[in-house]
C-alpha positions as CSV (number, residue, x, y, z in Angstrom):
1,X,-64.3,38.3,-55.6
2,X,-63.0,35.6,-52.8
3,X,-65.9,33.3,-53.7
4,X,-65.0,33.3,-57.4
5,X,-61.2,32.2,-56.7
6,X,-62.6,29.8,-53.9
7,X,-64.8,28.5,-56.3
8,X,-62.0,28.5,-59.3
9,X,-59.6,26.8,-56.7
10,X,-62.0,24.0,-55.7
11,X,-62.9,23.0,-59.7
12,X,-59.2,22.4,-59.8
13,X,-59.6,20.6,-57.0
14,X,-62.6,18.5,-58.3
15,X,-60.4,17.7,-61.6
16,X,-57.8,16.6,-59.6
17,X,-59.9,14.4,-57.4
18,X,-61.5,12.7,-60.5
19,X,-57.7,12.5,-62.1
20,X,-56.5,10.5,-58.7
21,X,-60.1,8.4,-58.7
22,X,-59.2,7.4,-62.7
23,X,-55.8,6.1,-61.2
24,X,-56.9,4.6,-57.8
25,X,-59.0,2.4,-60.0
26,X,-56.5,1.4,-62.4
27,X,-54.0,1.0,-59.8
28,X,-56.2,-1.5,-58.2
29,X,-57.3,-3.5,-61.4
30,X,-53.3,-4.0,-61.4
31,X,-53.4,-5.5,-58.5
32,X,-56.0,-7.9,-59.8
33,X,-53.3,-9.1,-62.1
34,X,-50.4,-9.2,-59.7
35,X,-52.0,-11.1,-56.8
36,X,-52.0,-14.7,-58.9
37,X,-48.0,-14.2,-59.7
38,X,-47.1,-13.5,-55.6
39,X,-46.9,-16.1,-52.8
40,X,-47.1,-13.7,-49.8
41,X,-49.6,-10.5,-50.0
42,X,-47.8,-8.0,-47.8
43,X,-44.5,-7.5,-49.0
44,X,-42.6,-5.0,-46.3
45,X,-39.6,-3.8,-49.0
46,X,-41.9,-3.0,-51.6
47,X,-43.4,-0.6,-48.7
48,X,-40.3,0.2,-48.0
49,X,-39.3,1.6,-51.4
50,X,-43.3,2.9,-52.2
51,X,-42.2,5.2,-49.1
52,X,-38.6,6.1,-50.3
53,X,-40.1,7.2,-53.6
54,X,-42.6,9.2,-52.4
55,X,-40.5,11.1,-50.5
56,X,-38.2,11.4,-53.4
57,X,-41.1,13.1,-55.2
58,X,-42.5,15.1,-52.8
59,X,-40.5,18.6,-53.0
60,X,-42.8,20.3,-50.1
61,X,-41.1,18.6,-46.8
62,X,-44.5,20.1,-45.2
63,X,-46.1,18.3,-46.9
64,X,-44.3,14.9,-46.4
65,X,-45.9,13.3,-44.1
66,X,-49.2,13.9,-45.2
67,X,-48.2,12.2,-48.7
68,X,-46.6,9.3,-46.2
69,X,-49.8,8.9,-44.3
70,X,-51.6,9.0,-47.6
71,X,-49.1,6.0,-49.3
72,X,-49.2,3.7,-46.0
73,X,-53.2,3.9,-46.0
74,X,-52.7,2.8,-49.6
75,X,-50.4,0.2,-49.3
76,X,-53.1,-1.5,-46.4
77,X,-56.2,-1.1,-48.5
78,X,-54.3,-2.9,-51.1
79,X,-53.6,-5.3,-49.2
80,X,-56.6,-5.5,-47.7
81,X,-58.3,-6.3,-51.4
82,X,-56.1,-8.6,-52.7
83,X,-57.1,-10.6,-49.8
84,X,-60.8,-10.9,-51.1
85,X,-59.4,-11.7,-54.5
């Protein structure tokens, strides 16, 4: 019985890692168009307010900084690729 809802609970688990794969990859083809219209890559109050909405949408404070540490990893690999653009 626990291996069936183990099992149930990782296939949602699975859709939801495909789901946020589908949107990395968009997310960074965006990029792709944003990078010719900015002077500077790094831009510290766009960080800023990436940060203050996630915390805005995150309802589980335990949670939090997990979502935080998530969104600042983010913000550097996305910087780190419009450099090689």
């Amino acid at each position: 019985m626990a291996i069936n809802k183990l099992n149930s609970l990782r296939t949602k688990i699975d859709i939801i890692d495909g789901k946020t794969a589908a949107l990395l990859e968009k997310r960074f083809l965006l990029l792709e168009k944003i990078r010719p219209l900015k002077k500077k890559i790094k831009n510290t109050t766009r960080e800023k307010k990436i940060t203050a909405n996630i915390k805005k949408n995150i309802r589980n404070k335990t949670i939090e900084p997990y979502a935080l540490k998530l969104f600042t990893y983010l913000m550097k690999l996305s910087v780190d690729y419009q450099k090689k653009l």
